[in-house]
C-alpha atoms as an extended CHARMM CRD file, in Angstrom:
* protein
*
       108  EXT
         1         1  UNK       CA             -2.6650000000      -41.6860000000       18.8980000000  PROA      1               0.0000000000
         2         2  UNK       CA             -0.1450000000      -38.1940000000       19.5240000000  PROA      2               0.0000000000
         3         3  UNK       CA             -1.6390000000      -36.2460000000       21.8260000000  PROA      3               0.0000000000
         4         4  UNK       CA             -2.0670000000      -32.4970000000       19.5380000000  PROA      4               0.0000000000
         5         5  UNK       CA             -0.0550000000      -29.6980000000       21.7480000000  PROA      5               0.0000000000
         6         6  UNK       CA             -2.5130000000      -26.5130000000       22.7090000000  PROA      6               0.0000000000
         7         7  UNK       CA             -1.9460000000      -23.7930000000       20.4650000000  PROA      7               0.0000000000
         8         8  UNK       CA             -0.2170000000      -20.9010000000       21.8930000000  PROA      8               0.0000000000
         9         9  UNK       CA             -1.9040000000      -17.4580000000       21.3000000000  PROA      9               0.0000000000
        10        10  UNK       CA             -0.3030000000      -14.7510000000       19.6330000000  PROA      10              0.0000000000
        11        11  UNK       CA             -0.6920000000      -12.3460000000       22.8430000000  PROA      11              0.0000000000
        12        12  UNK       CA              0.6820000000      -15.1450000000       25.0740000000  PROA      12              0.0000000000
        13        13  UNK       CA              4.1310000000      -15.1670000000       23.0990000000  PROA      13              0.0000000000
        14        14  UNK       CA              4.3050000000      -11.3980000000       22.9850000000  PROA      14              0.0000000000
        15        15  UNK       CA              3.7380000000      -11.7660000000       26.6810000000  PROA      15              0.0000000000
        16        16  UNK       CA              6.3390000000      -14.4840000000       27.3610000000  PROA      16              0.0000000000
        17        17  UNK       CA              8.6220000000      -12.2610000000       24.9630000000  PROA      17              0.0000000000
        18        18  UNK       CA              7.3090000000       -8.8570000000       26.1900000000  PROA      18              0.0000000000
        19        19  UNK       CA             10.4630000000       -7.6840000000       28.1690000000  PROA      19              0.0000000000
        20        20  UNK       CA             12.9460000000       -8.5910000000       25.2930000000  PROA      20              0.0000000000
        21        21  UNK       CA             10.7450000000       -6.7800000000       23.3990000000  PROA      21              0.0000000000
        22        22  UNK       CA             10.5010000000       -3.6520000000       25.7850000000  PROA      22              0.0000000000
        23        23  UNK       CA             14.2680000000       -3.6320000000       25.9540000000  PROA      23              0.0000000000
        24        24  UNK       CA             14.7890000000       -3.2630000000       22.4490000000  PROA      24              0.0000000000
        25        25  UNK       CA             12.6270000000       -1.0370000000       21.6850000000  PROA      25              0.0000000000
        26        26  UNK       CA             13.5440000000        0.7420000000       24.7090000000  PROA      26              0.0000000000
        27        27  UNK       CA             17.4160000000        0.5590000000       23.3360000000  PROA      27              0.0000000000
        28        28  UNK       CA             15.7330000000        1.4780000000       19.4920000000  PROA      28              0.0000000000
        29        29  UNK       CA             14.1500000000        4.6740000000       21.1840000000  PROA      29              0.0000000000
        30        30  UNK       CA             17.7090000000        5.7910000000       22.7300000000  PROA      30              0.0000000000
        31        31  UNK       CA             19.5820000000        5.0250000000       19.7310000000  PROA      31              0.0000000000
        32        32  UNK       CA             16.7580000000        7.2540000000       17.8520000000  PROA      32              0.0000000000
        33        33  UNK       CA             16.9590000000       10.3500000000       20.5750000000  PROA      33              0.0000000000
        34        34  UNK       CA             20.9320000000       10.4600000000       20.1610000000  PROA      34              0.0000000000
        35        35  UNK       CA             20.8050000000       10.3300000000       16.3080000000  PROA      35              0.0000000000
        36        36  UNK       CA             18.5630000000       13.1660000000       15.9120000000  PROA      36              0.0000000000
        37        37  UNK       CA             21.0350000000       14.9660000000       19.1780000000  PROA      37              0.0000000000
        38        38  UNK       CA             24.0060000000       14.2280000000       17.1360000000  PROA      38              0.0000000000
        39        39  UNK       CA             22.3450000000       15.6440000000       13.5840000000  PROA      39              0.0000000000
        40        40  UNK       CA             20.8340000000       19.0430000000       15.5240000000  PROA      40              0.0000000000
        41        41  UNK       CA             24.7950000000       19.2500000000       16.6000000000  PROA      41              0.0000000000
        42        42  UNK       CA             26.8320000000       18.6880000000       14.0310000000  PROA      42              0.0000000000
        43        43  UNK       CA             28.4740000000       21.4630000000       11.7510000000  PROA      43              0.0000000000
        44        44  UNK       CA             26.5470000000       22.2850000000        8.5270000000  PROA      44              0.0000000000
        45        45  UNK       CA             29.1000000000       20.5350000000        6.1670000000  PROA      45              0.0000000000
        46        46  UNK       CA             28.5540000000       16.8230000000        7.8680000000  PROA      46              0.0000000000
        47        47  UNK       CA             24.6740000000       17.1800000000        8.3360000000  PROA      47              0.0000000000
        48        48  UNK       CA             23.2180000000       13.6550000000        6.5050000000  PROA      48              0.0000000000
        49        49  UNK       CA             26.6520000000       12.1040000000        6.8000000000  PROA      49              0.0000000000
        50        50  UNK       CA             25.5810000000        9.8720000000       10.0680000000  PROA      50              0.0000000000
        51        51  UNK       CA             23.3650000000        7.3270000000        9.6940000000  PROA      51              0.0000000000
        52        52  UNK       CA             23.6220000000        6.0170000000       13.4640000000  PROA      52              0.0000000000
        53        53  UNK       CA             24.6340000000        7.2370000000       17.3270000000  PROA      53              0.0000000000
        54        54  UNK       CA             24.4110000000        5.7570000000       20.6850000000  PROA      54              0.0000000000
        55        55  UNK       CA             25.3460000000        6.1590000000       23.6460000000  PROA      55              0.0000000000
        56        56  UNK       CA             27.0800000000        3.3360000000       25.9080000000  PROA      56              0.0000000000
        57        57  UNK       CA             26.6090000000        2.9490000000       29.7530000000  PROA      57              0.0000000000
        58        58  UNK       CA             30.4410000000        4.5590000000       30.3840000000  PROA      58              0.0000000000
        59        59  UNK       CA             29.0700000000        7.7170000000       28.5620000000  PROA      59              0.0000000000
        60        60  UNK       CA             30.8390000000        6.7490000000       24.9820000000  PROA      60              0.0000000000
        61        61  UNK       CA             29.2460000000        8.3590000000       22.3870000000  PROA      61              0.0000000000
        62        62  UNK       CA             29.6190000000        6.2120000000       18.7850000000  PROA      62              0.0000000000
        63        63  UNK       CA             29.0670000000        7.6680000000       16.0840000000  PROA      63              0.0000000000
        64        64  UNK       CA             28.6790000000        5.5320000000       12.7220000000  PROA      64              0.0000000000
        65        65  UNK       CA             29.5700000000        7.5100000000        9.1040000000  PROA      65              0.0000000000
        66        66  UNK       CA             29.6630000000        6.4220000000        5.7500000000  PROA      66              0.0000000000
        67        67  UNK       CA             33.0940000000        7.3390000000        4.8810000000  PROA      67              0.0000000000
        68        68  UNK       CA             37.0210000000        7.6140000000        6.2240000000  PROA      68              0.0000000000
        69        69  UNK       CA             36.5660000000       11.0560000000        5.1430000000  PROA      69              0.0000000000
        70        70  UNK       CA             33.6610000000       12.2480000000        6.7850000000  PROA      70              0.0000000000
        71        71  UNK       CA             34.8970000000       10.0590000000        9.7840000000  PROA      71              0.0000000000
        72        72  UNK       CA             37.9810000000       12.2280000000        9.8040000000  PROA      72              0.0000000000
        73        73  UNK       CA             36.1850000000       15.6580000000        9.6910000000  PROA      73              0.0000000000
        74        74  UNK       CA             33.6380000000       14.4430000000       12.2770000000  PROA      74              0.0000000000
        75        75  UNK       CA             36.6110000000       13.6640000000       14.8830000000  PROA      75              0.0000000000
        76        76  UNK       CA             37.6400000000       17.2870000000       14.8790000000  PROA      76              0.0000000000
        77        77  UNK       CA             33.9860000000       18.4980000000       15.6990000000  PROA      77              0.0000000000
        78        78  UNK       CA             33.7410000000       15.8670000000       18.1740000000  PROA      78              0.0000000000
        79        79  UNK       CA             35.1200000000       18.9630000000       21.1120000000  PROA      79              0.0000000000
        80        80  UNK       CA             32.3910000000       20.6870000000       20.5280000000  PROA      80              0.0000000000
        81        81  UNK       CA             29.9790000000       18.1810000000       19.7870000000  PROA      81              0.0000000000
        82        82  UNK       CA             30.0170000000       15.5930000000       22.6440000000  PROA      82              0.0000000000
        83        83  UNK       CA             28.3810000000       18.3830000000       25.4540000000  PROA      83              0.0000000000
        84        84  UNK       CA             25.5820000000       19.0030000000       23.0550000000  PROA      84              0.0000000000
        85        85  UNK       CA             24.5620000000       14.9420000000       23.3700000000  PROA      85              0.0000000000
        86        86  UNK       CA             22.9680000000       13.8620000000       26.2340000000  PROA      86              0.0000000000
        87        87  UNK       CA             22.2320000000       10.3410000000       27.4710000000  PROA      87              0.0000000000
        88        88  UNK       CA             19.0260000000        9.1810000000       29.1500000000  PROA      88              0.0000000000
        89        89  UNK       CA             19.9520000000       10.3860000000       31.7950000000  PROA      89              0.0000000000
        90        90  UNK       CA             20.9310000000       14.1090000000       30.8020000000  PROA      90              0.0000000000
        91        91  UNK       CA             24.4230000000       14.0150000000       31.1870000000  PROA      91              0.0000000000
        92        92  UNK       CA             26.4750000000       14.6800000000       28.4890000000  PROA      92              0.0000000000
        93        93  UNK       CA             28.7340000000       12.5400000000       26.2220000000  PROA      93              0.0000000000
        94        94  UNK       CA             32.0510000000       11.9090000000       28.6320000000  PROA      94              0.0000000000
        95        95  UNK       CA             33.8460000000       10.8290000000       25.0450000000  PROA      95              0.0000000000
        96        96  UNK       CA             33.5820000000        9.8960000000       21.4610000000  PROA      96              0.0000000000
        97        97  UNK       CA             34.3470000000        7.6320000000       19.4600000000  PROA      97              0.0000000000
        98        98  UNK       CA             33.9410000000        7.3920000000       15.3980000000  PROA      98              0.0000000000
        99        99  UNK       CA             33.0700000000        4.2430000000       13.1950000000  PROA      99              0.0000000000
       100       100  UNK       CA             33.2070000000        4.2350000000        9.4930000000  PROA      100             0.0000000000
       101       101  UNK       CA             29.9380000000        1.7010000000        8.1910000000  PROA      101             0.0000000000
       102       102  UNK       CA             28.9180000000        2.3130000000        5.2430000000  PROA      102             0.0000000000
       103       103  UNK       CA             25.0610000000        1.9940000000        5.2170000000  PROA      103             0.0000000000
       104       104  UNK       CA             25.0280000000       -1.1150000000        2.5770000000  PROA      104             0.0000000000
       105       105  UNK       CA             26.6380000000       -2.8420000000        5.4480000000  PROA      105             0.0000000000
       106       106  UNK       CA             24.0570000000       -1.8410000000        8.4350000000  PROA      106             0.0000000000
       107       107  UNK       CA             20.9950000000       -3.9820000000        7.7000000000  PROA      107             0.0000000000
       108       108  UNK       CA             18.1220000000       -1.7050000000        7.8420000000  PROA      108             0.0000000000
């Protein structure tokens, strides 16, 4: 006869898993605060052309666009930009940098 394994209760895996699960939503939250940062920032002509920002622990600000075009435009505001984003911390952005993704390719 096999011996039937205890079923594990859903609250004891979200337990066991809890701190992954902190973490990212921990990381979700920042990623969230510096999106809506970067939007109140940017100039009037690139509002709704990010769809994503975060900042790393060296202070990097990354900034994800849909196009090359936008991409290029957003580099030049990035002077005056990067001051107005602040980390967890409240520091400001040290530097930028700019990613072109268009959003079919970031999985929702």
């Amino acid at each position: 006869m096999v011996a039937s394994k205890k079923p594990i209760s859903i609250s004891d895996l979200l337990e066991k898993q809890g701190q992954r699960l902190g973490a990212l939503r921990a990381g979700a939250a920042r990623a969230t605060s510096t999106l809506t940062q970067v939007e109140a920032a940017l100039p009037s002509e690139l509002i709704g052309t990010v769809h994503a920002a975060s900042i790393d622990a060296e202070g990097v600000l990354t900034v994800l666009v849909e196009s090359g075009a936008y991409a290029t435009r957003l580099r030049y505001a990035l002077p005056e930009l990067l001051p107005k984003v602040l980390d967890e911390a409240g520091k400001p952005a040290e530097r930028g940098r700019v990613q072109v993704r268009p959003k079919s390719a970031v999985r929702a």
